[in-house]
C-alpha positions in Angstrom: 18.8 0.6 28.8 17.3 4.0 29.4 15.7 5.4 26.7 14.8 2.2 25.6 11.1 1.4 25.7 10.4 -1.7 27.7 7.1 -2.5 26.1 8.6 -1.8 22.7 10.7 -4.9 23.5 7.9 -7.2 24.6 5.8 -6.8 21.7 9.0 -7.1 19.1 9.5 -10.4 20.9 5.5 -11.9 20.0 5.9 -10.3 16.7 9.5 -12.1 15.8 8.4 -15.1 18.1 4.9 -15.6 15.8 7.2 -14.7 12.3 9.7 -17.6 13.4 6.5 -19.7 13.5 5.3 -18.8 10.7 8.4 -18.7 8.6 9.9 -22.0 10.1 6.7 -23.9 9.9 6.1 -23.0 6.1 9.7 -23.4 5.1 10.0 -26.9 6.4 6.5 -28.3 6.5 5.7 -30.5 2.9 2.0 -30.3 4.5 1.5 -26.8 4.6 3.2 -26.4 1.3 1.1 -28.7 -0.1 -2.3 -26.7 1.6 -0.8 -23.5 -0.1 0.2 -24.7 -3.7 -3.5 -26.2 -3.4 -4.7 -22.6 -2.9 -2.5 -20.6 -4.9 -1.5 -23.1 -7.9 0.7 -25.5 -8.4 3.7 -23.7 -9.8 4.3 -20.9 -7.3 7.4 -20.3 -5.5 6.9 -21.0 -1.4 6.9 -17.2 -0.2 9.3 -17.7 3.0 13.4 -19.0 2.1 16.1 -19.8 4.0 17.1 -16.5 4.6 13.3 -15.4 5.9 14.0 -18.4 9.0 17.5 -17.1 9.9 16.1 -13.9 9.7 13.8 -14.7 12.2 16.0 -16.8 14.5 18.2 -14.3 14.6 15.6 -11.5 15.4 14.4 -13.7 18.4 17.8 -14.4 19.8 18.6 -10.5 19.9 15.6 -9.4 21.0 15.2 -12.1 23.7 18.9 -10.6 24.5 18.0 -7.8 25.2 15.1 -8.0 27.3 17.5 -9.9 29.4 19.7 -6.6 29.3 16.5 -4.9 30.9 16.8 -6.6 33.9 20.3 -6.4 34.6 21.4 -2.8 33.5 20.5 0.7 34.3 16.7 1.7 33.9 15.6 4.1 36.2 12.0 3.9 37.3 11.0 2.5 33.8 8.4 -0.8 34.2 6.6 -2.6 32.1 3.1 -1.5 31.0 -0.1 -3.2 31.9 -1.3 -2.5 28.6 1.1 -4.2 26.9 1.3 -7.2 29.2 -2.2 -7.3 28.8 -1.8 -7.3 24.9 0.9 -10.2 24.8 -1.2 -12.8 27.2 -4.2 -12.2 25.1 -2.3 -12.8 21.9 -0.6 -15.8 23.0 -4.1 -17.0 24.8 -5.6 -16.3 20.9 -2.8 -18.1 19.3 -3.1 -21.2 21.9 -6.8 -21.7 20.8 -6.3 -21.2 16.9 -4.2 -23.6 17.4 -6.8 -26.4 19.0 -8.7 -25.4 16.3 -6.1 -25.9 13.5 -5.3 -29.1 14.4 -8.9 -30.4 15.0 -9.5 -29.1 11.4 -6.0 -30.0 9.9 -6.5 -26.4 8.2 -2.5 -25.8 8.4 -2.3 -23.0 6.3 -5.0 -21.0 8.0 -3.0 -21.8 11.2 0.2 -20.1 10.3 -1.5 -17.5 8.4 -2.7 -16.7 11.9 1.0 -16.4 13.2 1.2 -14.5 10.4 -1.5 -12.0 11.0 -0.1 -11.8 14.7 2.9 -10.5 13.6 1.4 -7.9 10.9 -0.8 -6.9 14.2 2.5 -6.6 16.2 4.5 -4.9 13.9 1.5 -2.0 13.4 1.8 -1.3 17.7 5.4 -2.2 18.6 6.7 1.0 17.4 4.3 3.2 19.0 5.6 3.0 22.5 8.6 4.2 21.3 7.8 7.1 19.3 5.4 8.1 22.2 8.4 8.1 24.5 10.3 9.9 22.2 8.0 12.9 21.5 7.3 13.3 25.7 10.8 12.9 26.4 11.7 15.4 23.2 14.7 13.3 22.8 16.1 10.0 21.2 19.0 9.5 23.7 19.5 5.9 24.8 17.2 4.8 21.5 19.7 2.9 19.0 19.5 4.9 15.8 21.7 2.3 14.0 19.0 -0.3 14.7 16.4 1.9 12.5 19.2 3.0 9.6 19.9 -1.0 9.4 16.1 -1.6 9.7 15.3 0.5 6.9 17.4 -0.8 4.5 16.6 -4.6 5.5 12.9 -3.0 4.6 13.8 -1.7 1.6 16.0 -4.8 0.6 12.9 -7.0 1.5 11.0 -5.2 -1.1 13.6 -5.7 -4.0 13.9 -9.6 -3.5 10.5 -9.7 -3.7 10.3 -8.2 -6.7 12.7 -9.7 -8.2 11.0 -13.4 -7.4 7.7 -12.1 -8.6 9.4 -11.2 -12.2 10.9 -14.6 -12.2 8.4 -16.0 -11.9 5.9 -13.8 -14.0 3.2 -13.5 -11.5 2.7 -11.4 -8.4 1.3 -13.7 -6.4 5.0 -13.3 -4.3 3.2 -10.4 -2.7 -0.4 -11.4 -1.8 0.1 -14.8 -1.2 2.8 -13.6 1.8 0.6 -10.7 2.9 2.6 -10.6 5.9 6.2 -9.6 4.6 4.3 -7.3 2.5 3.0 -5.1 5.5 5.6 -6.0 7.7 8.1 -3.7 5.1 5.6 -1.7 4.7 4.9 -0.8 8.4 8.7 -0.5 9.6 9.6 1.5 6.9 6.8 4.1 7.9 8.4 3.7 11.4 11.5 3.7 10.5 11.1 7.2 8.9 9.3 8.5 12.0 12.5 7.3 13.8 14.6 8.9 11.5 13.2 12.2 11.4 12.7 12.6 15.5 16.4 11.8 15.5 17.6 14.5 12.8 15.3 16.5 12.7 12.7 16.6 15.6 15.4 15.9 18.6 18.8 16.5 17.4 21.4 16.2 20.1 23.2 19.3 19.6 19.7 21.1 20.3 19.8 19.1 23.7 23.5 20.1 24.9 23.7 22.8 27.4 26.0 25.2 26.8 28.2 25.7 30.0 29.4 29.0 31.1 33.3 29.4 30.7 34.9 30.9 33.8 37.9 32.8 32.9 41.9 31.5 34.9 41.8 32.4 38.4 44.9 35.2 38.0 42.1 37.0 35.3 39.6 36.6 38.3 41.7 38.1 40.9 
């Protein structure tokens, strides 16, 4: 896992951990779909689908994966960063008393939406340990460049079913009413590009290689 940024993984796992919430709770709660049609209208798609929970799940799974590949494998003298230990125990302390509140107050909608603003918040600063990392180091080995190609098109992707809802539906309330997957696209497919371009263009590998000195056959020596 060297190369990998260790707090990069930690605050990916709040931000897909408070998106599952979100998502999951929205999807299958009558409740909360009730508090939102009663704030948005009546006829207006839910904003999260099936495919927004496995999307999740899944994220969760393989991120909780590998931070267990952290502690098993290679990683020099990397450690965790106070800073962003810090950040995750006062998120999750935040979420636990929003959560006190939520119920005390039956506002369910307000309580996911601040899941939902958690993991706008986590999406802005999970990316910037890495591309810090990557501009001291000058280099992108050990970074998974196939993450960010596949990233960027699930960003893009995002976008166009989006769209596509908000024209079935004739109204564009798709995109404000799930503020969150609007930014979330938004913000990874900035990063993604940063990514992109310290990999290509920034930090190329073949600018990294050595060249080694040939040595000519021993009889040439001699």
């Amino acid at each position: 896992v060297v190369g990998l940024n260790f707090d990069f993984v930690i605050l990916n796992l709040t931000k897909h951990s408070s998106y599952l919430i979100y998502n999951a709770v929205l999807f299958f709660s009558a409740a909360v779909q009730a508090q939102y049609r009663h704030k948005y209208g009546s006829n207006q798609m839910i904003p999260v689908a099936a495919n927004d929970v496995a999307f999740s799940s899944h994220a969760v799974l393989l991120t909780a994966f590998t931070l267990f590949q952290i502690f098993i494998y290679e990683r020099k003298n990397q450690r965790f960063s106070k800073i962003a230990i810090g950040i995750v125990c006062i998120i999750w302390l935040s979420a636990a008393v929003c959560v006190f509140v939520g119920i005390h107050r039956h506002s369910w909608l307000w309580l996911i939406n601040v899941f939902n603003t958690i993991q706008v918040t986590m999406t802005v600063i999970k990316y910037v340990p890495q591309a810090v990392m990557n501009f001291r180091l000058k280099s992108t080995d050990g970074f998974s460049i196939g993450n960010i190609l596949l990233d960027l098109l699930g960003g893009v992707t995002n976008y166009g079913q989006m769209a596509m809802q908000s024209i079935d539906q004739k109204s564009w309330v798709n995109f404000y009413g799930n503020i969150g997957k609007t930014l979330l696209s938004l913000v990874s497919i900035f990063f993604d590009i940063l990514f992109i371009i310290q990999h290509y263009v920034l930090y190329p590998a073949s600018k990294k290689k050595e060249k080694l000195p040939i040595q000519a056959p021993s009889s040439e020596r001699s």
